[in-house]
C-alpha angles and dihedrals in degrees: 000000000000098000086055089052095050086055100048085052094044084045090061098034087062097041096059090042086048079056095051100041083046104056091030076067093048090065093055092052111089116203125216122265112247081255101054094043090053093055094045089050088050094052093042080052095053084045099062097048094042093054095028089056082048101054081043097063089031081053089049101043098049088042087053095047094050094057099048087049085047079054103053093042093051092053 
C-alpha cells in the first residue's frame, strides 16, 4: 500500500514539476510578429504550387514514358 502511495505522490510531484519547466520554456519562445508570419505563409503558399506544378509535369512525363514503353513491349 505504501509503495502505491509513494507513486501517486511521485506521480504529482513530477507533474507539477512537467507544468513549471513547461511554462519556464514558454518564456524563452518568441512568436512572429503578424508581419513576419504573413510573408512566411506566402512563401509556404508559392511553394506548394511551384513543387506541386513540378510533380505534376515529373508525374506526366513518367506516366507518359511508361505507356510508350507498355506499348513497345505488347506489341
Amino acid at each position: 500500500m505504501i509503495g502505491f502511495l509513494q507513486k501517486i505522490k511521485d506521480f504529482f510531484l513530477n507533474t507539477i514539476e512537467f507544468i513549471k519547466d513547461t511554462r519556464k520554456e514558454l518564456r524563452n519562445v518568441s512568436f512572429p510578429t503578424r508581419r513576419e508570419l504573413a510573408s512566411t505563409t506566402v512563401v509556404v503558399i508559392i511553394c506548394i504550387f511551384f513543387f506541386g506544378a513540378f510533380l505534376a509535369v515529373v508525374d506526366w512525363c513518367v506516366s507518359r514514358v511508361m505507356v510508350f514503353v507498355l506499348a513497345k513491349l505488347s506489341s
